[in-house]
Every structure is written in structure tokens, then in C-alpha cells.
C-alpha positions in Angstrom: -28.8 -16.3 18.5 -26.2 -17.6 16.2 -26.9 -16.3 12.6 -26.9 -18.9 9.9 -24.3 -19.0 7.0 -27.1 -17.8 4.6 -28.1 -14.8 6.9 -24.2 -13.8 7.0 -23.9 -14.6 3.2 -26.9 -11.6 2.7 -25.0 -9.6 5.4 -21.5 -10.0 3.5 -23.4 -9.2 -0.1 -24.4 -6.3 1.6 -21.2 -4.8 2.5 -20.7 -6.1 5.7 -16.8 -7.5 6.6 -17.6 -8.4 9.8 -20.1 -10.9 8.7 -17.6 -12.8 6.0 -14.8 -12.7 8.8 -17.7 -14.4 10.5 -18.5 -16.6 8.2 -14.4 -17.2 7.3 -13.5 -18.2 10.5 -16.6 -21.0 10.8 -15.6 -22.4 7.9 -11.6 -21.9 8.2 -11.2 -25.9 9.2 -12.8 -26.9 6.5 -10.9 -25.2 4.1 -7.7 -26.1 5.7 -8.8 -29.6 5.9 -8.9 -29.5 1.6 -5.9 -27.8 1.2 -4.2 -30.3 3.4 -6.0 -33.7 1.1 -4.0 -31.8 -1.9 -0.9 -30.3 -0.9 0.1 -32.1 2.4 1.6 -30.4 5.3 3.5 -27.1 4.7 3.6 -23.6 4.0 1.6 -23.8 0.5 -1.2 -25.7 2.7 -1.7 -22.4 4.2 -1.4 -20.2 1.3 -4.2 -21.5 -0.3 -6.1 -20.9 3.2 -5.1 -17.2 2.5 -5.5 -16.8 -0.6 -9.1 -17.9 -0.6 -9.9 -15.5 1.9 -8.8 -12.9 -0.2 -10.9 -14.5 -3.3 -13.5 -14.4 -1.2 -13.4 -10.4 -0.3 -14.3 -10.1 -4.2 -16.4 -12.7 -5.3 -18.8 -13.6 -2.4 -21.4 -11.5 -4.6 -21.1 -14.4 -6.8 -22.5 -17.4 -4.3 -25.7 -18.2 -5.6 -26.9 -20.7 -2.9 -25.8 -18.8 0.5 -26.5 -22.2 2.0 -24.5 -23.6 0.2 -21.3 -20.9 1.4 -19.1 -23.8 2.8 -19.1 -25.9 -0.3 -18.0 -22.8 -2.3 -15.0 -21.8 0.0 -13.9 -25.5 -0.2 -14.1 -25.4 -3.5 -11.7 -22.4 -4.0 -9.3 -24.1 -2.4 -9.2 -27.5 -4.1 -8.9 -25.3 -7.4 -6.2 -23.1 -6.2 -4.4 -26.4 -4.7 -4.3 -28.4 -7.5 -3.0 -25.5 -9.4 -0.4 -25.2 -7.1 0.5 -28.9 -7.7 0.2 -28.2 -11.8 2.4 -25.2 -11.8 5.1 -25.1 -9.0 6.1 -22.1 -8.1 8.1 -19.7 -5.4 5.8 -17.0 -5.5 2.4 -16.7 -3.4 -0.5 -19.1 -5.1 -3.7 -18.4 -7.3 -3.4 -14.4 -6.6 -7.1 -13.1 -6.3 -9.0 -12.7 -9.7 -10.0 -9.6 -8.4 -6.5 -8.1 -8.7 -5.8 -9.5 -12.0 -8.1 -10.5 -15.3 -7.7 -10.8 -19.2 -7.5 -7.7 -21.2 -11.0 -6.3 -21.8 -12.0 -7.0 -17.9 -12.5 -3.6 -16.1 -9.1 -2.4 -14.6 -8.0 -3.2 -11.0 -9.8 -0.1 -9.1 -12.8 -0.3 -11.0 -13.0 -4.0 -10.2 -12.0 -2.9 -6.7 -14.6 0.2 -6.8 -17.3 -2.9 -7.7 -16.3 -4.8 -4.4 -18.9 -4.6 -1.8 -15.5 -4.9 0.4 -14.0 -1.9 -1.2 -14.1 0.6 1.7 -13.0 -2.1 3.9 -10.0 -3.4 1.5 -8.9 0.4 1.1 -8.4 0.5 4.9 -6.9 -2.5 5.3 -4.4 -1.7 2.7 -3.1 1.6 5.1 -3.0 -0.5 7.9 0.3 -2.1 5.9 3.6 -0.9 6.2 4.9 1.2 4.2 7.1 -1.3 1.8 4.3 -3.7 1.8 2.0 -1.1 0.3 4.2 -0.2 -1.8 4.7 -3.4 -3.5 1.0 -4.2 -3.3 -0.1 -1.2 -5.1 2.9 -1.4 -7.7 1.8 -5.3 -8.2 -2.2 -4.8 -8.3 -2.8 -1.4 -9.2 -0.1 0.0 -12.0 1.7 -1.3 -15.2 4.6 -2.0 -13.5 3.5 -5.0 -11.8 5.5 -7.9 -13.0 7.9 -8.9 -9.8 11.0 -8.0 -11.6 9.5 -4.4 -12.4 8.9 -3.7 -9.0 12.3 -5.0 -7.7 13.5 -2.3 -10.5 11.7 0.4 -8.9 11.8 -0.2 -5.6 15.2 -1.4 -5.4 15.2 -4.2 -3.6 15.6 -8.4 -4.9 12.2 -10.3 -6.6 12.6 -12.7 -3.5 11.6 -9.3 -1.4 8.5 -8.2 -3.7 7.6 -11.9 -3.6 7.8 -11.8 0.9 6.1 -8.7 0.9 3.2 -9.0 -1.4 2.4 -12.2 0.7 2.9 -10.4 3.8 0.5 -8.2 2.6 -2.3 -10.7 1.2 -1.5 -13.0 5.0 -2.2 -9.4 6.5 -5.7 -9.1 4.5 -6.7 -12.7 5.5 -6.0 -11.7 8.7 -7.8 -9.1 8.8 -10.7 -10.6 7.8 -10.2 -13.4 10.8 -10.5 -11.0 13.2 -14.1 -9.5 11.7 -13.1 -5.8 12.3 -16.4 -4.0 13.1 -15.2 -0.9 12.5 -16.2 1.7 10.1 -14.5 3.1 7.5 -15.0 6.6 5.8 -15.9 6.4 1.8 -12.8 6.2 -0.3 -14.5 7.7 -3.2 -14.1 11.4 -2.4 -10.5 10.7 -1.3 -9.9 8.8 -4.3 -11.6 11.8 -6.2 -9.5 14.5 -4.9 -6.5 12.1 -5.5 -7.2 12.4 -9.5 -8.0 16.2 -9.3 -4.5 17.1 -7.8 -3.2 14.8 -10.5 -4.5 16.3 -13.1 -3.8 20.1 -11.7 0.2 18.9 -11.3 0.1 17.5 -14.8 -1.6 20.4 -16.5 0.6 23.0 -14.3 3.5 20.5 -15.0 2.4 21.4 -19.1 2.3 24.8 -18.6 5.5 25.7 -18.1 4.8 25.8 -13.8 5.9 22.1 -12.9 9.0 24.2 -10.9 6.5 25.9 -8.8 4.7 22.6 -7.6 7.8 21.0 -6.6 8.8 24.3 -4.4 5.4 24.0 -2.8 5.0 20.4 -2.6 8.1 18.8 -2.3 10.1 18.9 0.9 13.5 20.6 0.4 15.5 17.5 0.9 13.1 15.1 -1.7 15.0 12.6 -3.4 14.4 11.8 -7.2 15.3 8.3 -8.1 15.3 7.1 -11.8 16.6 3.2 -11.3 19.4 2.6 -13.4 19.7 6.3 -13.7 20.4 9.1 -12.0 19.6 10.1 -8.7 19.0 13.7 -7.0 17.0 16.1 -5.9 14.3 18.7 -6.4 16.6 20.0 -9.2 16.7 17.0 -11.1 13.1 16.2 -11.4 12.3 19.7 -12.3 15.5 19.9 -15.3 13.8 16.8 -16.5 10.7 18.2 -16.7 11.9 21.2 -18.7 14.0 19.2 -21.2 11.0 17.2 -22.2 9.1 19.9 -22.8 11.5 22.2 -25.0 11.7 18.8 -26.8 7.9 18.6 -27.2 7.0 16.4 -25.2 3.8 16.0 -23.6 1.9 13.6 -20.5 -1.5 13.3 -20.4 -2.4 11.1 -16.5 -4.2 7.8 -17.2 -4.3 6.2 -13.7 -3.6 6.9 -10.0 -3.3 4.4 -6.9 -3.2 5.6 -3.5 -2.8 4.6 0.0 -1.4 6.0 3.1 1.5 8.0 2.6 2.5 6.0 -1.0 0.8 8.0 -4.3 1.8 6.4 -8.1 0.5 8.4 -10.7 0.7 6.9 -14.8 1.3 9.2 -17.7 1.0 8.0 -21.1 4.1 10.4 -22.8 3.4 12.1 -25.9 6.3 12.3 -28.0 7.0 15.3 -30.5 5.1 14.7 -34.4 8.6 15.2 -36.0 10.4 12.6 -33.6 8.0 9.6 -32.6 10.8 7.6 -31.0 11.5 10.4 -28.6 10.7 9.0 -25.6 9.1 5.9 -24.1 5.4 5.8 -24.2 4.4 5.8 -20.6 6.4 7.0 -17.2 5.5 5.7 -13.5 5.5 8.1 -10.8 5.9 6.4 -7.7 5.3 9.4 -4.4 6.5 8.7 -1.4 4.6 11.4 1.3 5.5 12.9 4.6 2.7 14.8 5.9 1.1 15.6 2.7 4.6 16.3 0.4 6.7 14.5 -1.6 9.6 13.1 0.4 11.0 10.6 -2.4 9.8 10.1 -6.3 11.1 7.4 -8.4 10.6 7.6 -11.9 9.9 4.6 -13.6 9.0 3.6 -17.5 6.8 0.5 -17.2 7.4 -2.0 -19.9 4.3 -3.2 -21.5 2.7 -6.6 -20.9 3.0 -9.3 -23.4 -0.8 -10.3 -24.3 
């Protein structure tokens, strides 16, 4: 018996992907049909498709009338159309509130750890490749997540960040098309184990030992990249280390992102009392992982976002 869009509206409330894909894919014409009244034929047409899919993964808690499901998915797209046609723009439409927010909303992962979806989205987000997780996690989940940021630290044009992050949100939507009825393992104790190695490097890294963790967990042929900087190896990173700390200077980890084989750790940098100016105040540390080790870190200083 086909299952009605309420029952798959408590089903997706409760955690279930399958059942939104479900529900997603009934409702898919519909939704194409408004974005098509506003926008016309074309590739922003089809953005908005996606984009509401991904809205969707986040705020389907919010649908108060699961009756009503097909009116709400509509009307996500006619808003994120029309801003389209307000605010003209080369880079993917109306990116999903559950990424982004003012201020004194919770931060990206604990708006992610809220999601019903979250297990599911953190799987999904592996299934990438590596340069489109990259991007995504630089653009949703660190400071450094203006487009011209994570062109700096990735090295590569904005028009790249710009194709990849909607590579990535098309692969999401996709995702959710096909319903994937597979389970997925609890991020939290991964995420959990994440921060505790964080903090060990960090405090080791204080303690005078940060030398020792690069012998053991960097490769032997890691590259350190600091973009427009310089660029070297295991040395490098761990000379830097021990000039800022004969100059006083201290890190304290504030936030880590992680999926796959890509690790960014942010540091807020504590410069000496009796020199204030003495460094930036915060340093991105974007991992790149082979089996576990640090095949590549670049070294980033985030600029802070105008408010």
C-alpha cells in the first residue's frame, strides 16, 4: 500500500531519508513546475529544484500540516526563485539555511548535529570526492568560508569553489532522489574522537612535543602549504611551531570538521601579553589524510566576517 505524504512526513521527522527521498521524488514535478513559472527554462530552474531538496534535509521538522508537505516544498521554491530574480548571481541560489544563519544561531555542526538527517548528511558528504568535500566543509563548516577564502586555500579560481560546492549540494539532492535505505553508523563517537585527538595534538603541540606528532603522524613526504607563503615539508611545519612558541604564543582548538580523508581543525592564537599584535588571531588547519596520516596541511589565517 502506498503510504501517504503525511505518513512519510512522520517517517522523515523521525529520521528516516528514505521516506523524504520518497516523498522528494513524488513531489519533484511540482516543484519544477514553480521554479519553471518564475525563472523560465534554464540552469537556475533546476537549481532551485536542488537547492530545496537540500532545505528540506533540515527543515522538514518544521512542516506543521504533513498533509500539507507539497504546498511547503512548492513554496521553497517560489521563495528561492524570486530571490534568484531579485539578486542575480553566478554562484549556486538560496544555500540551505541550515548551513548558514545570523550571528547568535547555533553554529553549522550543532545545527547539523540537530538534523534528524545528520547521520545520513555525514555519509553523504564522504561519498564526495575529495575536492568537493573539501570545498564544502571549508564553505559550511569553518571561518574560512567566503569563496574567495577557499580559492586562497585551496589554490584553485572562485569560479572552481563556486562548480564544486554545487557539485556537491546536486550530489546531496541526488542522493536524496534515489532514497538510499542504507544505514549509517552514528557520527557522534567519530566526531568525538575527532576533537579528543585535536585537543591531545594541540596540548602536545604546547608542550614543547608538536615534533614528535608530526614524526608519528605525518607521512615522511607531507607537504606544508601556507598560500602566499612558503611551502615545505615536515620541517617547516614543525620550525613554525617552535618559533611561535619561543615567541609566546599560544592555540587553544575551537572547532573541528571532518569527513573522509579531509580534517580542518581552528585555533584561536594567543598572542604574547607584552606583544598583542604578534600574530593573527586565529589559524585554519586544513588535513589532508592517507590512511590515517597527514599527507598535506595548509595553513591558513581566516579573515573575520564583516557582521
Amino acid at each position: 500500500m502506498t503510504q501517504s505524504d503525511a505518513e512519510l512526513v512522520v517517517l522523515a521527522q523521525a529520521g528516516d531519508a528514505a521516506a523524504l527521498g520518497v516523498l522528494l521524488a513524488r513531489h519533484e514535478a511540482g516543484m519544477r513546475a514553480v521554479a519553471l513559472s518564475v525563472l523560465g527554462y534554464g540552469p537556475d530552474a533546476e537549481d532551485a529544484v536542488q537547492d530545496t531538496m537540500v532545505v528540506a534535509l533540515r527543515r522538514i521538522g518544521e512542516v506543521r500540516d504533513p498533509n500539507a508537505v507539497g504546498s511547503w516544498l512548492r513554496a521553497i521554491v517560489r521563495n528561492t526563485s524570486r530571490t534568484t530574480l531579485r539578486k542575480p548571481r553566478a554562484v549556486p541560489v538560496a544555500e540551505p539555511e541550515w548551513f548558514t544563519g545570523p550571528a547568535d544561531s547555533p553554529t553549522p555542526e550543532e545545527a547539523l548535529d540537530r538534523a534528524v538527517m545528520r547521520d545520513w548528511v555525514w555519509h553523504s558528504l564522504e561519498q564526495l570526492s575529495e575536492p568537493d568535500r573539501l570545498v564544502t566543509l571549508l564553505r559550511y563548516f569553518s571561518d574560512a568560508s567566503s569563496y574567495e577564502q577557499i580559492a586562497a586555500v585551496c589554490g584553485v579560481p572562485v569560479g572552481t569553489v563556486r562548480s564544486r560546492l554545487n557539485h556537491a549540494r546536486r550530489a546531496l539532492a541526488g542522493g536524496l532522489r534515489a532514497a538510499a535505505t542504507t544505514a549509517h553508523a552514528d557520527v557522534a563517537a567519530a566526531n568525538d574522537a575527532r576533537w579528543r585527538e585535536g585537543r591531545d595534538v594541540i596540548a602536545t603541540a604546547m608542550g614543547g612535543g608538536f615534533e614528535r606528532v608530526v614524526r608519528e603522524s605525518w607521512w615522511p613526504n607531507a607537504e606544508m602549504i601556507v598560500p602566499g607563503g612558503p611551502r615545505g615539508g615536515r620541517d617547516l611545519a614543525i620550525s613554525g611551531m617552535n618559533r611561535d612558541l619561543t615567541a609566546g604564543v599560544r592555540q587553544r582548538l575551537r572547532n573541528v570538521a571532518a569527513s573522509g580523508d579531509v580534517l580542518i581543525w581552528e585555533t584561536d592564537l594567543i598572542s604574547p601579553p607584552d606583544d598583542p599584535e604578534h600574530c593573527p588571531p586565529a589559524a585554519l588547519w586544513l588535513q589532508v589524510l592517507r590512511e590515517g596520516r597527514v599527507r598535506q596541511l595548509t595553513l591558513f589565517h581566516p579573515v573575520p566576517a564583516l557582521v
